[in-house]
PAZABA-665025 format. One line per field, with one value per residue (C-alpha): residue number from 1; residue in three letters; x negated, y negated, z. Coordinates in pm, whole numbers, plus 50000, padded with zeros to 5 digits. Each point is the difference from the previous one (the first is absolute). Example, Ala and Ser with C-alpha at 12.3 -4.5 7.8 and 13.67 -1.06 7.14 Angstrom:
<rs>
bapa <- [1 2];
torkol <- [ALA SER];
x <- [48770 49863];
y <- [50450 49656];
z <- [50780 49934];
</rs>
This chain:
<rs>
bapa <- [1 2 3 4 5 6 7 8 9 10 11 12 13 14 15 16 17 18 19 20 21 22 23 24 25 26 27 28 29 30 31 32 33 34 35 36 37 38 39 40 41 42 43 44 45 46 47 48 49 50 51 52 53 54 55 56 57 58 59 60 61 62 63 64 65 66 67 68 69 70 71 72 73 74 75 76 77 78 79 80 81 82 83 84 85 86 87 88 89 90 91 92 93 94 95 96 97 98 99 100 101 102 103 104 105 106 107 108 109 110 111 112 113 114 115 116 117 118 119 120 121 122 123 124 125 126 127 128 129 130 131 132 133 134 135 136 137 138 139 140 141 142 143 144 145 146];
torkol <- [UNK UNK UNK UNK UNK UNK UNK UNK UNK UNK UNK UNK UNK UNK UNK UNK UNK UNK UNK UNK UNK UNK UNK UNK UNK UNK UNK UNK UNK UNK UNK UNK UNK UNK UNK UNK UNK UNK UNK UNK UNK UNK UNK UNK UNK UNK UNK UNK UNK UNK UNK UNK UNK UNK UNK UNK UNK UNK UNK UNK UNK UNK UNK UNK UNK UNK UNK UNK UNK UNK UNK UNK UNK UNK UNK UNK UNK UNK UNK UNK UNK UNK UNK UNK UNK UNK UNK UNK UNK UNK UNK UNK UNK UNK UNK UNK UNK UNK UNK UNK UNK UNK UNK UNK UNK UNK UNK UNK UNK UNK UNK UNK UNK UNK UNK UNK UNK UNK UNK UNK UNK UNK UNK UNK UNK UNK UNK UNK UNK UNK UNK UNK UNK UNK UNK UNK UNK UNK UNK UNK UNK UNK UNK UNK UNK UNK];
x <- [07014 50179 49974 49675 50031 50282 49842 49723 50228 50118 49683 49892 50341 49941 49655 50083 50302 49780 49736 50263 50136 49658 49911 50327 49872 49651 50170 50312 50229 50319 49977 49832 49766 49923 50086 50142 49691 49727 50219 49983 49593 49934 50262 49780 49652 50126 50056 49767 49750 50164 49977 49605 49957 50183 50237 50306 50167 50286 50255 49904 49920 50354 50123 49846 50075 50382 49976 49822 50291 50216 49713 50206 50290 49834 49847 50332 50083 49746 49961 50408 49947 49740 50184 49879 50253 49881 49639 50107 50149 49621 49869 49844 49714 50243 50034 49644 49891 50230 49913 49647 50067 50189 49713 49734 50152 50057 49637 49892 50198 49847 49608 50105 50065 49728 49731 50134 49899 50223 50264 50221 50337 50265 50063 49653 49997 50311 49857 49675 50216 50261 49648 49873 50371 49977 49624 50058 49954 49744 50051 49844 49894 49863 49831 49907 50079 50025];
y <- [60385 49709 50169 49933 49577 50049 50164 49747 49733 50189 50066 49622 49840 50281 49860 49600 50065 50152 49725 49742 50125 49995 49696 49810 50223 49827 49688 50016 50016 50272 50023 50127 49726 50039 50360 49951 49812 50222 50297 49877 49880 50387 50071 49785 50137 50370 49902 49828 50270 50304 49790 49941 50388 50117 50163 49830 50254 49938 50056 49853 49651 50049 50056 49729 49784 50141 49852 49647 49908 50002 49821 49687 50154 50251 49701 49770 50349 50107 49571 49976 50263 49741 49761 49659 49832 50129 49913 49608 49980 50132 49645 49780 50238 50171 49683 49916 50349 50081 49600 50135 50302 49850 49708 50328 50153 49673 49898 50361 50055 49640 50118 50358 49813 49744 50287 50263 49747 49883 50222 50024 49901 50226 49662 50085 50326 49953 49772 50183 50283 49793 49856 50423 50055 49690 50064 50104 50317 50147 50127 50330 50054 50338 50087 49678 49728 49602];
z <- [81673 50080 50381 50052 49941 50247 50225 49975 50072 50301 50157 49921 50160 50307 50052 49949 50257 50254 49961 49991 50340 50148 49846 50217 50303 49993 49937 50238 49795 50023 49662 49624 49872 49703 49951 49635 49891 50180 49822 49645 49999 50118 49715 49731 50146 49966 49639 49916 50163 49901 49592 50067 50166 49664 50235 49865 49824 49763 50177 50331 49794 49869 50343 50178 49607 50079 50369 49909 49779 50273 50233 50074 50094 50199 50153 50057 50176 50228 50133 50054 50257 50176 50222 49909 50210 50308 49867 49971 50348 50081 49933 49743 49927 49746 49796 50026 49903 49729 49880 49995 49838 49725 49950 50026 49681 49769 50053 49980 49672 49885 50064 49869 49656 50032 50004 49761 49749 49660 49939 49619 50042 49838 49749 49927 49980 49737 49809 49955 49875 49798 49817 49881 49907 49745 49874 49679 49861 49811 49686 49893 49636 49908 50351 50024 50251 49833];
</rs>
């Protein structure tokens, strides 16, 4: 039921909207921070705990499966309806937090690959199975293998 992973997405982007909104309440701010971002994390969790509850059912992973194919567009979507220009005129902190942010994720993505140890490239991984495909045969003689 491809219903269900929409509905999902829904109630997630409901949720990460409301938060967002509070979120630029608490800070000040007449608009949603961080909305988009807050919506797809409760997205991923929902997944990821529905998968480990074995309540993921076929058809909801194909529904939410359905919707993450389209997850950066739906993305580009929901963060052209934030105004970033009236953000700017707010001051430097913009710059300085979405610098930040942007540093946060390279050197988060760099100790993410640091610590999940060596990893086989897909050269690797083809050459490993280029090497079986030209292992020669055996040849069988009455039952037998030599």
């Amino acid at each position: 039921m491809t219903i269900s992973g929409v509905a999902l997405l829904a109630i997630c982007t409901l949720l990460g909207g409301y938060l967002g909104d509070l979120l630029g309440v608490a800070l000040g701010v007449k608009a949603n921070v961080g909305g988009v971002g807050i919506a797809m994390i409760f997205l991923i969790a929902a997944r990821l705990w529905l998968g480990r509850h074995s309540r993921l059912s076929h058809g909801l992973k194909t529904g939410v499966e359905f919707w993450g194919s389209f997850y950066i567009p739906i993305v580009v979507a929901m963060a052209a309806q934030q105004n970033v220009v009236a953000a700017a005129k707010g001051g430097p902190i913009v710059l300085i937090v979405g610098i930040g942010a942007v540093a946060v994720c390279f050197a988060m993505v760099a100790l993410i690959g640091r610590l999940s140890g060596r990893v086989e490239t897909m050269d690797e991984i083809e050459a490993r199975e280029a090497e079986k495909l030209a292992a020669p045969v055996p040849h069988f003689k009455s039952g037998r293998i030599g």
